[in-house]
C-alpha positions as CSV (number, residue, x, y, z in Angstrom):
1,X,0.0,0.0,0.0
2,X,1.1,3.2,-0.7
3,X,2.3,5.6,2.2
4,X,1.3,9.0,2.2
5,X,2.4,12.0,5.0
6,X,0.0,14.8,5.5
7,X,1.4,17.9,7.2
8,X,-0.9,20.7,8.7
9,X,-1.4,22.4,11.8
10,X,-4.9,22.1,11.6
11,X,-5.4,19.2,13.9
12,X,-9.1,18.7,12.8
13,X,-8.1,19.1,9.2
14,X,-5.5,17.0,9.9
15,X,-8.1,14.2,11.0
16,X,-10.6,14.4,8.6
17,X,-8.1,14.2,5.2
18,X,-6.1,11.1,7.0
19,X,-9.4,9.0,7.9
20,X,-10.7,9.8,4.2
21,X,-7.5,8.6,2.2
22,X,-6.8,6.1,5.3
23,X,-9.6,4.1,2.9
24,X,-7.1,3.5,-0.1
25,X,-3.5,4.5,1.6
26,X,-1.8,4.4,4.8
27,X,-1.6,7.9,6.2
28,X,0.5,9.2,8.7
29,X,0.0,13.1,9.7
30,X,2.2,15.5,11.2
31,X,1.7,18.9,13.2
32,X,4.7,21.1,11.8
33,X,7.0,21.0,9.3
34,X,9.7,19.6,12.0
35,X,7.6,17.2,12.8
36,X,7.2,15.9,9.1
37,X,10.5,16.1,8.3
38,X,11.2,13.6,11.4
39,X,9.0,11.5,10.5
40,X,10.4,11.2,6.2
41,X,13.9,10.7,8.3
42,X,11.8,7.3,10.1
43,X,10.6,5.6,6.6
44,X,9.9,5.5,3.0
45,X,7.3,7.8,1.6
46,X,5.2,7.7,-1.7
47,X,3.9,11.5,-1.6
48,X,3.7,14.6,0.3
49,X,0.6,16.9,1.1
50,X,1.7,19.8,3.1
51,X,0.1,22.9,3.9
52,X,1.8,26.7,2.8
53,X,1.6,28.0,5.8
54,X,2.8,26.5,8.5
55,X,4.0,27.5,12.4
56,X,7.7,26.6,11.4
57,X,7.8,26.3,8.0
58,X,6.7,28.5,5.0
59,X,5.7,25.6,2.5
60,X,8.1,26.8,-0.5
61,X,11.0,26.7,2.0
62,X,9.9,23.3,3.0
63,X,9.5,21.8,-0.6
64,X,12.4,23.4,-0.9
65,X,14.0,21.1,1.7
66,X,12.5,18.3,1.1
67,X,13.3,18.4,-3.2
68,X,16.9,18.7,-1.5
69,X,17.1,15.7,1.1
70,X,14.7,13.5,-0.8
71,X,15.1,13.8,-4.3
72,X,11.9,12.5,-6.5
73,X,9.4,12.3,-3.7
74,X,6.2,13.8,-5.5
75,X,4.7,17.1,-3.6
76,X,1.2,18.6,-3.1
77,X,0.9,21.7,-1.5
78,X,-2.9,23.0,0.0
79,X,-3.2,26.4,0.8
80,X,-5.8,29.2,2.1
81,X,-4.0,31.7,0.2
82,X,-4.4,30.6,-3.2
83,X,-2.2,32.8,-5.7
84,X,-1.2,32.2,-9.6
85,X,2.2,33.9,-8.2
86,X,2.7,31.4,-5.4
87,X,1.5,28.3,-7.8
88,X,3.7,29.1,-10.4
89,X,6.6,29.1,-8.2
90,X,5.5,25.7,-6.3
91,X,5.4,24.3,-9.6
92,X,9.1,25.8,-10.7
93,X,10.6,24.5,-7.5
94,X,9.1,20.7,-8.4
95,X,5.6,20.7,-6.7
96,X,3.6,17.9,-8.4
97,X,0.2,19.7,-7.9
98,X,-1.2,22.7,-5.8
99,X,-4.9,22.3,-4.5
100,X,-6.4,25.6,-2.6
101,X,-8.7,25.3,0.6
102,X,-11.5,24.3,1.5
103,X,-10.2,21.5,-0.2
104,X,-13.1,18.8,-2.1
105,X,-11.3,15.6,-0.6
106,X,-12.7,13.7,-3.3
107,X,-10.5,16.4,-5.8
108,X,-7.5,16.0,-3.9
109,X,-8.1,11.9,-4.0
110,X,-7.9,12.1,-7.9
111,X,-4.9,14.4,-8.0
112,X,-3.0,12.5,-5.5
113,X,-3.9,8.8,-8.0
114,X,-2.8,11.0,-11.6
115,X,0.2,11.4,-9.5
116,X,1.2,7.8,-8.3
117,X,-0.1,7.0,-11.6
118,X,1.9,9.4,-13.5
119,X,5.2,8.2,-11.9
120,X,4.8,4.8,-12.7
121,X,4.7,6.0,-16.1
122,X,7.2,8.2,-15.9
123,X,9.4,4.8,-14.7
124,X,7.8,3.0,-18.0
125,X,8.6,5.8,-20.2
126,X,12.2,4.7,-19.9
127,X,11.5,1.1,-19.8
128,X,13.0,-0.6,-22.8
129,X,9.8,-2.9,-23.3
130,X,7.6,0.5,-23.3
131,X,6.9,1.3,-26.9
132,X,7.7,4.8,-26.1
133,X,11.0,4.2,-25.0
134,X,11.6,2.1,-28.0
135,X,10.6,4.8,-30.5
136,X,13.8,7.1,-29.1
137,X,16.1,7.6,-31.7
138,X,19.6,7.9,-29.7
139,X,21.7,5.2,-29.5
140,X,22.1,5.2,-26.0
141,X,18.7,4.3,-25.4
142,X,19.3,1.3,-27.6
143,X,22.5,0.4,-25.3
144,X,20.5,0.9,-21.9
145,X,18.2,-1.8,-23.3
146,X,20.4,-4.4,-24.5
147,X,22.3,-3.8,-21.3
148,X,19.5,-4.5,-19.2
149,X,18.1,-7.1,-20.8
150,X,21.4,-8.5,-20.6
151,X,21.8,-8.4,-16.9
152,X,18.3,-8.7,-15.2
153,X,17.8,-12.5,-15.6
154,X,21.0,-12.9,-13.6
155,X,21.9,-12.5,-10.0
156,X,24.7,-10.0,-10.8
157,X,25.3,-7.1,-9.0
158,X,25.1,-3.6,-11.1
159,X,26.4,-0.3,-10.8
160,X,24.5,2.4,-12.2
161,X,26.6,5.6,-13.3
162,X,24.9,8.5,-14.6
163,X,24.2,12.3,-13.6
164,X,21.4,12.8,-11.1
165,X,18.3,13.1,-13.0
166,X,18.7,10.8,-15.6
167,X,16.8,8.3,-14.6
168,X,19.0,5.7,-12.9
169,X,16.2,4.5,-9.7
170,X,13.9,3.8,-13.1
171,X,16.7,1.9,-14.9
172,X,17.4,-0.3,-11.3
173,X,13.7,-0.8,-10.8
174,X,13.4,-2.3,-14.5
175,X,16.3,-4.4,-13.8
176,X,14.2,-5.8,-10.5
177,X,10.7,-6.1,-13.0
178,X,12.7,-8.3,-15.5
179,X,14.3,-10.7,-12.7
180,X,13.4,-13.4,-11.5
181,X,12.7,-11.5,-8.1
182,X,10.6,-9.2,-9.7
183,X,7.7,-10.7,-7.2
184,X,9.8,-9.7,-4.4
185,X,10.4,-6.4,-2.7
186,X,12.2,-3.8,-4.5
187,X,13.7,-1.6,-1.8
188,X,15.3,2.3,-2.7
189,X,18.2,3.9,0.1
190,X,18.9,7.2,-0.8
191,X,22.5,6.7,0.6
192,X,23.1,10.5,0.3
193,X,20.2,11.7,2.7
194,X,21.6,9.1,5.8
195,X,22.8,10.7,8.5
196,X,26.4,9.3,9.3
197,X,24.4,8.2,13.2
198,X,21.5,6.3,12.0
199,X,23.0,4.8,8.4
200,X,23.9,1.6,10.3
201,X,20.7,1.5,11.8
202,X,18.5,2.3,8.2
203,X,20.3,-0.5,6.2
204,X,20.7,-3.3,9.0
205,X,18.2,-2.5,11.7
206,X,18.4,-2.5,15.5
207,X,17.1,-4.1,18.7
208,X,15.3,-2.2,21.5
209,X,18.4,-0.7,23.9
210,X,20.6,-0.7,21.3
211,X,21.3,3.0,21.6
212,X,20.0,6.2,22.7
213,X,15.9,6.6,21.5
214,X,15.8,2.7,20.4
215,X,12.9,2.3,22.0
216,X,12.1,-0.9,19.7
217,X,13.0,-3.3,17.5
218,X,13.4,-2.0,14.2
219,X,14.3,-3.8,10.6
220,X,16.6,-2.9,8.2
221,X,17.1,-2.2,4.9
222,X,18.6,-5.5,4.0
223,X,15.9,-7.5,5.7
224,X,12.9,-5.2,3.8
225,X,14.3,-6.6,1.0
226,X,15.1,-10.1,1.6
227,X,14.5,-12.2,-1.6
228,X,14.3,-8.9,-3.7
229,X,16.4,-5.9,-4.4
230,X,18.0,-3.0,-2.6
231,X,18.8,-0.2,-4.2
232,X,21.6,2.2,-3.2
233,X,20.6,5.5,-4.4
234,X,24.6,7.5,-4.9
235,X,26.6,4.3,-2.4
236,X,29.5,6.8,-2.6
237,X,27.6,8.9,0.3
238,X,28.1,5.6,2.4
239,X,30.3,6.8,5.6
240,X,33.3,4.4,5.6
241,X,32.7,2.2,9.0
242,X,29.1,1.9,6.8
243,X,31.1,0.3,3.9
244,X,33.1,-2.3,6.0
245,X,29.6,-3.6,6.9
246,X,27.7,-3.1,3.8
247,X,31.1,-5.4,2.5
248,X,30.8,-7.9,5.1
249,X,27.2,-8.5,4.0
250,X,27.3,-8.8,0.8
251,X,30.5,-11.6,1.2
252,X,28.6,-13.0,4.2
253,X,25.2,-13.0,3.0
254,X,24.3,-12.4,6.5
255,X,23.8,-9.2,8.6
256,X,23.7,-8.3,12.3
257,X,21.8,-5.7,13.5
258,X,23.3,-3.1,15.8
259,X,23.1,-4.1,19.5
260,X,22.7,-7.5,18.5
261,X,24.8,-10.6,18.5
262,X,23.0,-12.5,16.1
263,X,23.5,-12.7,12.4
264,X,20.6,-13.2,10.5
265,X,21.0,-15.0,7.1
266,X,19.6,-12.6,3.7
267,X,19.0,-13.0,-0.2
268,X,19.7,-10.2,-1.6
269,X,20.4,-8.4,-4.8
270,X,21.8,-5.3,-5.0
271,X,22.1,-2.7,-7.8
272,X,23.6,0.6,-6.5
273,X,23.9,4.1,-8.7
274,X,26.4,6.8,-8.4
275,X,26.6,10.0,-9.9
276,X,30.4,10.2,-8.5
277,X,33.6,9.0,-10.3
278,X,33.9,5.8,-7.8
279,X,37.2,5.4,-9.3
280,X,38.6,8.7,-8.4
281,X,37.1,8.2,-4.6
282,X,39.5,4.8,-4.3
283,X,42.4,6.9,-5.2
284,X,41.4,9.3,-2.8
285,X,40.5,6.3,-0.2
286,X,37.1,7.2,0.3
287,X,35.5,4.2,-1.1
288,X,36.2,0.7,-0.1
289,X,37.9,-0.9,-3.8
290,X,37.0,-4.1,-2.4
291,X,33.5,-3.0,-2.1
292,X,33.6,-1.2,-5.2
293,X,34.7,-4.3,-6.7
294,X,32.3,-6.1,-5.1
295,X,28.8,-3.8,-6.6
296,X,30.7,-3.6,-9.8
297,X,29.8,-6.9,-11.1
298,X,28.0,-5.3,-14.1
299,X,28.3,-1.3,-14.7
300,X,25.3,0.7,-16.9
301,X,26.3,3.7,-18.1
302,X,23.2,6.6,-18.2
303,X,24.5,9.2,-20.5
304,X,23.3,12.9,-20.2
305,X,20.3,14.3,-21.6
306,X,22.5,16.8,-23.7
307,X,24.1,13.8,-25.5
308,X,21.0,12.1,-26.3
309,X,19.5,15.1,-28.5
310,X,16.9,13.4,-30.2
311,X,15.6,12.0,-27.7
312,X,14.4,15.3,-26.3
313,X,10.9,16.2,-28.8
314,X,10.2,12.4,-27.4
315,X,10.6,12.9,-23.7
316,X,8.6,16.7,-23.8
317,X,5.8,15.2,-25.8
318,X,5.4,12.5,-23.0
319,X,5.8,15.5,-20.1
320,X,3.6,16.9,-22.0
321,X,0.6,14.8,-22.2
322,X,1.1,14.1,-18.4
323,X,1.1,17.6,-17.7
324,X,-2.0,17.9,-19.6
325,X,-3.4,15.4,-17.4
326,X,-2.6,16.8,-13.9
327,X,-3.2,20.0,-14.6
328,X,-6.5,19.0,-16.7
329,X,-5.7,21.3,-19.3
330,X,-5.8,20.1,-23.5
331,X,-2.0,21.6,-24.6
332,X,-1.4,20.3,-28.0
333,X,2.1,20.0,-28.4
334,X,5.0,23.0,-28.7
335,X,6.1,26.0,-31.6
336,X,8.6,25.1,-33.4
337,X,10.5,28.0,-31.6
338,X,9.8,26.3,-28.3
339,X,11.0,23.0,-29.4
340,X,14.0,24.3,-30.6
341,X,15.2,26.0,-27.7
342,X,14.4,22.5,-25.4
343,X,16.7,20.6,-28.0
344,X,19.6,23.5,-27.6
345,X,19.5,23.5,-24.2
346,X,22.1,21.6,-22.0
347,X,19.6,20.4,-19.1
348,X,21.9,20.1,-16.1
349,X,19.0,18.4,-14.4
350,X,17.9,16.0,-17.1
351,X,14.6,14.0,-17.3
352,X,14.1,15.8,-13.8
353,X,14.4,19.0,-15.4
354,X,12.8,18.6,-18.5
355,X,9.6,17.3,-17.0
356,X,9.5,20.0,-14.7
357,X,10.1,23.0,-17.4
358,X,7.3,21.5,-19.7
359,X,5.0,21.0,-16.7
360,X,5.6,24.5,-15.8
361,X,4.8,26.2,-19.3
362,X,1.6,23.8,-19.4
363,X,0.6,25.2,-16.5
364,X,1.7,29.3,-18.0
365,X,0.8,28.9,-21.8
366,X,-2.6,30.6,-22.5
367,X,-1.9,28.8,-26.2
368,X,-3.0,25.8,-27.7
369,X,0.7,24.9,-27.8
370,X,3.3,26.4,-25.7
371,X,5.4,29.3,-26.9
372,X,8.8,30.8,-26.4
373,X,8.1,32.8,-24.0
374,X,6.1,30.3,-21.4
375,X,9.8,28.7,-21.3
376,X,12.0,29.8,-18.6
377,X,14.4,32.2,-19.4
378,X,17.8,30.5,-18.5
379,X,16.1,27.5,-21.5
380,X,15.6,30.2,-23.6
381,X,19.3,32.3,-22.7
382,X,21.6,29.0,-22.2
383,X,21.9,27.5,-25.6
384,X,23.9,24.5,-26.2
385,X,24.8,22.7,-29.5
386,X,22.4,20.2,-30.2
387,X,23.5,16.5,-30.0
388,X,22.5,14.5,-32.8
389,X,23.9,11.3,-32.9
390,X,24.7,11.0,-36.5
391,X,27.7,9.2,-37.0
392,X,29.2,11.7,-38.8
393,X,29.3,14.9,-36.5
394,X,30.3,12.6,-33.2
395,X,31.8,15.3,-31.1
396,X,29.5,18.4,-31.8
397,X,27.7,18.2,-28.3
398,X,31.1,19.1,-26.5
399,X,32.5,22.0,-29.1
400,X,33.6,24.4,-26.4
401,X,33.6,27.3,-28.8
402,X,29.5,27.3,-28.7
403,X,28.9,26.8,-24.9
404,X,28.7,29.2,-22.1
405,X,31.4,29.5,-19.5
406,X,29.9,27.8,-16.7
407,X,29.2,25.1,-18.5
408,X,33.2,24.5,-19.5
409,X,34.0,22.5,-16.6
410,X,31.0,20.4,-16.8
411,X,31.4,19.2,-20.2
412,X,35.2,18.7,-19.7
413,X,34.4,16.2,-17.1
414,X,31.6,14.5,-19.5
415,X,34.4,14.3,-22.0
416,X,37.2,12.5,-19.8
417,X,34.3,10.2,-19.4
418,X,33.0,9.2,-22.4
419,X,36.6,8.6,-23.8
420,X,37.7,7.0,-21.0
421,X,40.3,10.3,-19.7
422,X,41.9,9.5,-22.9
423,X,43.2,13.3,-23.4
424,X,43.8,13.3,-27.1
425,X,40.3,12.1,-27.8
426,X,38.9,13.9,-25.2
427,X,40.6,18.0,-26.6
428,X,39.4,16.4,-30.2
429,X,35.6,16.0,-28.6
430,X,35.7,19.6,-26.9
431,X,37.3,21.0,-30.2
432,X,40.0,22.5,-28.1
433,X,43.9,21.6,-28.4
434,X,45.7,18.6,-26.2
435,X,47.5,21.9,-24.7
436,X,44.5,23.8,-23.7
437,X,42.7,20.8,-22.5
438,X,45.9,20.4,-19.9
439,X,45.1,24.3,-18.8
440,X,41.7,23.7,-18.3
441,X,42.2,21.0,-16.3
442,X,44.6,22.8,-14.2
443,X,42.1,25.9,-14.4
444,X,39.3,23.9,-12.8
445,X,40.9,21.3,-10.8
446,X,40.3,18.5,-12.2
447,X,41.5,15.7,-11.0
448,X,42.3,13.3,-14.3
């Protein structure tokens, strides 16, 4: 069942909403906006409702927050003070929906299923078996679905590498669908929001006494997913001590919980996703090689949105029509001005970011399809060269001559990358000299 938190100071509002959605969810409600984020620190949730106004917490500072600490966790905010102004920025800062009081709960029901709904599709809309997906054009998304067809049936281990955004939690949950565990639990650990006190505790569990405020038993990570998957969301974030465990289980097939002096026996797979150079962290001794050896079993490779350029009129179209549906509005598609300026833009954020900018300018357009100027400006001032993936113009999407400053160091790093911190290829792919490349490095401090 999915779990949904509620926070609002009102404590008969707060009542009324969790018995009503109690009937098709589990519901837990919270006072404040402390309160809430205590209680997303305790366990997984699918969605959450939050008032604007709260006693500790202005609403856009919390979504804020939590967009920060728990990356992908869909957002409804309810308000009194219903504004376009406020809205509008909700939606910019990656609020799913925004719903104004008295709220219909019967409304707020149906947004709250197009949402659930709409992420699931957003997970199928890179699934290689999705016709969809199969109708990109890039290469790439040819390569992510040999790969994992490739790997699920086994019981390999996988490292996902890609930057955040692109859709790496999707990739590992399609390997779990196509497995043979795919009937067991799939369990996500953002390793990156566990605090270095309680990480033990998350992925292995405790018993009652085991510290201060174990007041009972509590299961892990590992055990949630025994017979399934575990997913660790960026592992480099794993504290080291957290890494001689994590090691110890995976060899041992066994875990202890803290306190405890018994191990308990576990079958499970793991797929784990970086957006980190792993490699660079051994060298700098912050991540176990044994361990890294260990996840790396199999390695996927998410490239960029940038680099997969014609795969991006796909992706807005499908942003698109679930925007349409959320928002209950009937956009037909985008100008061709529009459209150009989402293919010649560099999206740092990626599928994250994409689906957020179109389902902002759904929500802005007063057009029948959405124009220029309903796209924010830094999509309509940062233009980046296209990257088609014609075999003929390979290196276009990192000519340095055509991108903005900022960007330099980013697509330097992208380059090392993708020809393996070759430095020849890698000046040839930027456009740029072997001797420039060298100051560059030096310039930005990067580490090659």
């Amino acid at each position: 069942m999915k779990k949904l938190l509620v926070i609002d100071d009102d404590a008969s509002f707060n009542l009324m909403l969790k018995t009503f959605l109690s009937r098709f969810y589990h519901v837990d409600a919270a006072m404040n906006g402390n309160e809430g984020i205590t209680q997303l620190k305790k366990q997984h949730y699918d969605m959450l409702i939050t008032d604007l106004r709260l006693p500790d917490h202005y609403g856009l500072e919390l979504l804020k927050e939590v967009q920060r600490t728990y990356q992908g966790l869909p957002v409804i905010l309810m308000t009194g003070y219903a504004d376009i102004k406020s809205a509008v920025e909700a939606m910019k800062l990656g609020a799913i929906d925004y719903i104004s009081k008295p709220i219909d709960p019967e409304e707020l029901l149906a947004i709250i299923k197009n949402a659930l709904s709409a992420d699931q599709e957003v997970a199928r809309s890179v699934d290689p078996n999705n016709d969809h997906f199969l109708k990109t054009k890039s290469a790439a998304s040819l390569k992510i679905q040999e790969h994992t067809d490739l790997v699920a049936p086994t019981e390999m281990s996988v490292i996902i590498t890609g930057e955040s955004g692109t859709g790496k939690e999707y990739v590992s949950r399609l390997i779990h669908d196509k497995s043979l565990r795919k009937d067991k639990p799939f369990v996500a650990v953002d390793c990156g929001a566990l605090p270095k006190d309680i990480a033990g505790s998350e992925l292995f569990g405790h018993v009652k006494g085991a510290f201060t405020g174990a007041h009972s038993d509590k299961i892990g990570c590992f055990e949630q997913a025994d017979g399934g998957t575990l997913f660790l969301d960026e592992v480099g974030n794993l504290p080291y001590e957290i890494q001689v465990q994590l090691l110890r289980a995976l060899q041992d097939r066994s875990i202890r919980k803290l306190g405890s002096n018994q191990t308990i026996t576990v079958n499970v797979r793991i797929i784990a996703a970086t957006n980190e150079n792993l490699k660079m962290s051994m060298k700098e001794g912050e991540f176990r090689e044994d361990l890294y050896h260990r996840l790396n079993e199999f390695s996927i490779e998410i490239p960029p949105l940038r680099l997969r350029g014609t795969d991006i009129p796909i992706f807005a179209d499908y942003f698109l029509r679930m925007a349409n549906q959320s928002l209950n509005k009937q956009v037909m598609g985008f100008s061709k001005a529009a459209l150009n300026h989402l293919c010649q833009y560099a999206w740092p954020g990626n599928l994250r970011e994409l689906k957020n900018v179109v389902k902002r300018a759904v929500l802005l357009t007063v057009s029948e399809v959405i124009q220029e100027n309903d796209l924010p400006s830094e999509v309509i001032e940062n233009t980046f060269i296209p990257s088609p993936d014609h075999e003929d113009e390979p290196y276009k999407a990192y000519d340095l001559k055509n991108i903005t400053a900022h960007k330099e160091k980013e697509l330097i790093e992208s380059a090392l990358i993708e020809s393996r911190y070759n430095k020849s290829k890698a000046a040839k792919m930027l456009n740029i000299d072997r001797k420039t490349l060298y100051k560059k490095l030096k310039l930005f401090n990067i580490d090659s």
